[in-house]
C-alpha positions as CSV (number, residue, x, y, z in Angstrom):
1,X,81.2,88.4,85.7
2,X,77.2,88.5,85.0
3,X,75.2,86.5,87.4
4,X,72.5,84.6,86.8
5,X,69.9,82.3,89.0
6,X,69.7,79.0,89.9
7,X,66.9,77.3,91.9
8,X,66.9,74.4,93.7
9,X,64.3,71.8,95.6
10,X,65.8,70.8,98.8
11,X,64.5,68.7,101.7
12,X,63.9,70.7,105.0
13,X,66.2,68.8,106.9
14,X,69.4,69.1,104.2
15,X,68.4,72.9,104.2
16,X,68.4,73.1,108.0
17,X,72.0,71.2,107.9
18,X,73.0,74.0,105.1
19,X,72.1,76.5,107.5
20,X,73.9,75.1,110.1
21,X,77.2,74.7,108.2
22,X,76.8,78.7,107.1
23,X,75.9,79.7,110.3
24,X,78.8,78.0,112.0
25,X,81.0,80.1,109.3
26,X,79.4,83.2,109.7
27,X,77.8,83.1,105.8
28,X,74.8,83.1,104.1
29,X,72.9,79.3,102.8
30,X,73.9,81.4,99.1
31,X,77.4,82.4,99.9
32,X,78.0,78.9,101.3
33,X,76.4,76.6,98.5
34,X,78.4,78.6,96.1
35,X,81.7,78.4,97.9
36,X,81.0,74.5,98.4
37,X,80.8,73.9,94.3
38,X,83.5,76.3,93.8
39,X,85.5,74.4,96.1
40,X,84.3,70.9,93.9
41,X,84.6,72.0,91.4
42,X,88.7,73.0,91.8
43,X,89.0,70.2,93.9
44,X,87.9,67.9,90.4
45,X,90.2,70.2,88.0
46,X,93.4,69.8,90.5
47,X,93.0,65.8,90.7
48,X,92.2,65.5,86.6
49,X,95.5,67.8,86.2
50,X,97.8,65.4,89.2
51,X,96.2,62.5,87.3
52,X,97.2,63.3,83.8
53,X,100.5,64.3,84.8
54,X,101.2,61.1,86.6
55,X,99.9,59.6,83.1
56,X,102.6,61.5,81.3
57,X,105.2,60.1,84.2
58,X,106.4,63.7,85.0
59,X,105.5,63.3,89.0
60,X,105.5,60.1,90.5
61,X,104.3,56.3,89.5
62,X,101.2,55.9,87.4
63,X,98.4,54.4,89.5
């Protein structure tokens, strides 16, 4: 898989929280941000794939 770059702006004190949360997980501010979309991301494919299958009725009510 290629890599590529992505740059961001963000306040001090969000980037100080980022740091924080990598720190307390033993990663790096990179490793972490990518892990945390990665983790959306999945997180928005499994509920669009629970949601269309309760559209089709196969598992449980429609809500």
């Amino acid at each position: 898989m290629a890599s590529h770059v992505l740059s961001l702006r963000v306040d001090g004190e969000l980037l100080e929280r980022i740091r924080q949360h990598a720190a307390k997980r033993g990663m790096s501010v990179q490793d972490y941000v990518v892990r945390t979309l990665i983790r959306e991301d999945f997180d928005e494919r499994f509920q669009s794939s629970v949601d269309e299958t309760k559209r089709l009725g196969i598992w449980g009510p429609a809500g």
